[in-house]
Each structure stands twice: as structure tokens, then as C-alpha cells.
C-alpha positions as CSV (number, residue, x, y, z in Angstrom):
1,X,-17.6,-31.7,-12.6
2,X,-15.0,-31.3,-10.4
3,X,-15.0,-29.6,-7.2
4,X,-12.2,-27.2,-8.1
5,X,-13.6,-26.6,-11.8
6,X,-16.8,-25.8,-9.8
7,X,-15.1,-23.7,-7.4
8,X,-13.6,-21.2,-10.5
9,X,-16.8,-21.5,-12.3
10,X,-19.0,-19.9,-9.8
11,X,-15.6,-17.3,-8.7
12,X,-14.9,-16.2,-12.3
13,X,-18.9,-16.2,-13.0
14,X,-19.5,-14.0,-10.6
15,X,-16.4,-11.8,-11.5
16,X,-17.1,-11.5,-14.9
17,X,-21.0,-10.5,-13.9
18,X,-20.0,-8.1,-11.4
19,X,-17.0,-6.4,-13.8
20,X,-19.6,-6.8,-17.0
21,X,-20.7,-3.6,-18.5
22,X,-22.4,-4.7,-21.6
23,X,-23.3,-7.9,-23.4
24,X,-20.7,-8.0,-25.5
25,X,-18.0,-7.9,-23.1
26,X,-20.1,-10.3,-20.8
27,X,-20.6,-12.9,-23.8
28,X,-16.3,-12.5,-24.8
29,X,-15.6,-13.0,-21.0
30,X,-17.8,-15.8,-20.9
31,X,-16.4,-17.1,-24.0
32,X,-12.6,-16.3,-22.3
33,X,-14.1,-18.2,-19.5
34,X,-14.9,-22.0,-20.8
35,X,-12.1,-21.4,-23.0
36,X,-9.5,-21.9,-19.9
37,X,-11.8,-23.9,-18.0
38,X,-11.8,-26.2,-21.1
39,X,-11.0,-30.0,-19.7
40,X,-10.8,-31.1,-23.3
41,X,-7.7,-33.2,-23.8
42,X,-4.7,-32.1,-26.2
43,X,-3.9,-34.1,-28.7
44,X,-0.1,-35.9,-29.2
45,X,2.2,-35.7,-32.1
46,X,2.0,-38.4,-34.4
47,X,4.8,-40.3,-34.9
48,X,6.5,-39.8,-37.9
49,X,8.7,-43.6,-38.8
50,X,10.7,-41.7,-41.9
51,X,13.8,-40.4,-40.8
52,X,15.1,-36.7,-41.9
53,X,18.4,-36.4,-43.5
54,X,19.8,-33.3,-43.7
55,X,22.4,-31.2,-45.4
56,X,26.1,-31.7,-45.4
57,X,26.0,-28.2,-44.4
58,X,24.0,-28.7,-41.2
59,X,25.7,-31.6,-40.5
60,X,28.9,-30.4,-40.5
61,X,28.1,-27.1,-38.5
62,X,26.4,-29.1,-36.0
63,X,29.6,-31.5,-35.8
64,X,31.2,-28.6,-35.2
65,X,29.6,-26.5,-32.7
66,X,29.5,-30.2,-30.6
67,X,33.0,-29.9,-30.0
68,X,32.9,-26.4,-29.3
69,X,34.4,-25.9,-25.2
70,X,32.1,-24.0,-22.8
71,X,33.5,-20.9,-23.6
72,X,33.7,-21.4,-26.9
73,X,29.5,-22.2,-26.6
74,X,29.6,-18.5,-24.8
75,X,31.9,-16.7,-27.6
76,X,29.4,-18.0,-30.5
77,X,26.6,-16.6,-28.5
78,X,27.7,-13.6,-28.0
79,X,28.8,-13.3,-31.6
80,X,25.6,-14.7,-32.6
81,X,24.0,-12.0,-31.2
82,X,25.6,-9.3,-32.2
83,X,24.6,-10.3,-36.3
């Protein structure tokens, strides 16, 4: 274990011990605790070799907001959000 992860271990231990007014909330914060503390490691996307087509639709809106100027971009977001 880490130095640091040692550090907030023992700060947030005693934190949640001094703050705790029943079991229950000392168990959730404990819980809360490892939960943040976890060193687990995430886990990547798989890659996906099909390739997505999409619409005619979506293609041709996306064509189209590409050659949209800048304040073009700025009219259609403004526009966008009024809807």
C-alpha cells in the first residue's frame, strides 16, 4: 500500500469515526470510503472491427453542418437551443 493511499486511509478513517453517529452511517461511510480508495483498474472498450454505416439522413446533415462557417456553427446553436 501506498504511502499516500495510507495517508487518506488513516485521514478519512478517522474522519468518518469522529463524524459517525451510528453504525449504519459508519458502515455506508466506510463503504463510501474503499469505494474511492478503490485501486482496481477500469477496464477499456473493446474494439469493435465492423464498421457503422449510417443513414443518408445523417450523412447528409453532417455533410452539411461541416461546411457550416463559424458563425453559422453559432446561429445553429443558438437556434438549436431555442427548440
Amino acid at each position: 500500500m501506498s504511502v499516500l493511499r495510507q495517508s487518506i486511509k488513516c485521514y478519512f478513517t478517522r474522519k468518518i469515526s469522529h463524524y459517525s453517529l451510528d453504525l449504519h452511517h459508519y458502515n455506508y461511510s466506510q463503504q463510501r470510503l474503499w469505494r474511492y480508495c478503490s485501486t482496481a483498474a477500469i477496464s477499456h472498450p473493446t474494439s469493435d472491427d465492423s464498421v457503422k454505416v449510417y443513414s443518408s439522413k445523417i450523412t447528409s446533415i453532417v455533410e452539411d453542418i461541416a461546411k457550416l462557417t463559424l458563425i453559422e456553427v453559432a446561429d445553429l446553436n443558438e437556434c438549436l437551443k431555442k427548440n
